[in-house]
C-alpha positions as CSV (number, residue, x, y, z in Angstrom):
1,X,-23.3,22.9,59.3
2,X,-23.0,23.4,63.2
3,X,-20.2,25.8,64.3
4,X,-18.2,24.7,67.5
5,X,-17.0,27.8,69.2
6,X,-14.5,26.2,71.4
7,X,-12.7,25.0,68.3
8,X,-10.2,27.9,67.4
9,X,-9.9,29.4,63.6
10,X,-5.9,29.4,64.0
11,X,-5.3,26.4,65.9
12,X,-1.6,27.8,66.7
13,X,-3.2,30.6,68.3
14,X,-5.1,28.7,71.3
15,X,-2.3,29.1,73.9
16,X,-1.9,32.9,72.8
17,X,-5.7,32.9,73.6
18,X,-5.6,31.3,76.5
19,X,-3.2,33.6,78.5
20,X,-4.9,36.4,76.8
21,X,-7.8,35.2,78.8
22,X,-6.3,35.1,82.5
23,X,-3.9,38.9,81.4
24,X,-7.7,40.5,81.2
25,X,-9.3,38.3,83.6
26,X,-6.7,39.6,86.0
27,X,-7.0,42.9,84.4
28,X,-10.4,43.5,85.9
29,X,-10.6,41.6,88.8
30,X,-12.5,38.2,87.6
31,X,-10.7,35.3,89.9
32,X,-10.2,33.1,87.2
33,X,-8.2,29.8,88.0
34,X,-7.2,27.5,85.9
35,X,-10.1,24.3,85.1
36,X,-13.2,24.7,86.4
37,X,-15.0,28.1,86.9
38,X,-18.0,27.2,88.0
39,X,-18.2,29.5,91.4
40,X,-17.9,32.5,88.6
41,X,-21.1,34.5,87.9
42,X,-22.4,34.2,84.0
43,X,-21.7,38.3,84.7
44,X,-18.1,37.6,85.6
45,X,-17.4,35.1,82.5
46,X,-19.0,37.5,80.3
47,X,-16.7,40.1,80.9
48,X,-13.7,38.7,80.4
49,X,-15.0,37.5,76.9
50,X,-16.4,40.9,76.5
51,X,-13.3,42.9,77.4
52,X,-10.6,40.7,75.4
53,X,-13.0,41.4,72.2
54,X,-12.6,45.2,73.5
55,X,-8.9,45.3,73.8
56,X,-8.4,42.8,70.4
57,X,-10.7,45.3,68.2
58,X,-9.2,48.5,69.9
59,X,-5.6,46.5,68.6
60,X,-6.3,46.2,65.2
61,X,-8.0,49.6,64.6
62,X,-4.5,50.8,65.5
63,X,-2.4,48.3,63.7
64,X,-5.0,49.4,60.8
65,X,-4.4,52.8,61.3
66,X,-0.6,52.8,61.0
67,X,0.3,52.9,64.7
């Protein structure tokens, strides 16, 4: 079975996501508009993904922790 990673596990949760994305795009300096991105480095892209995995692990280590 193919796996389409655009398709989000929590449906509800896409919007959420999706100004998640331009917070840490922001965040670090990516100019990320809204639509297409294509002027963007594959660096550039990558580190947003890479930082919002950073900041949603570093979330629920706390909220696993008790804090």
């Amino acid at each position: 079975m193919a796996s389409n990673s655009n398709r989000s596990t929590v449906p509800e949760a896409r919007e959420a996501l999706n100004r998640f994305k331009y917070e840490v795009a922001n965040e670090i300096g990516v100019p990320l508009s809204q639509g297409y991105n294509g002027n963007l480095t594959s660096y550039q892209n990558g580190s947003v993904g890479g930082y919002m995995v950073k900041k949603m692990i570093e979330a629920q280590e706390k909220q696993m922790a008790g804090k």
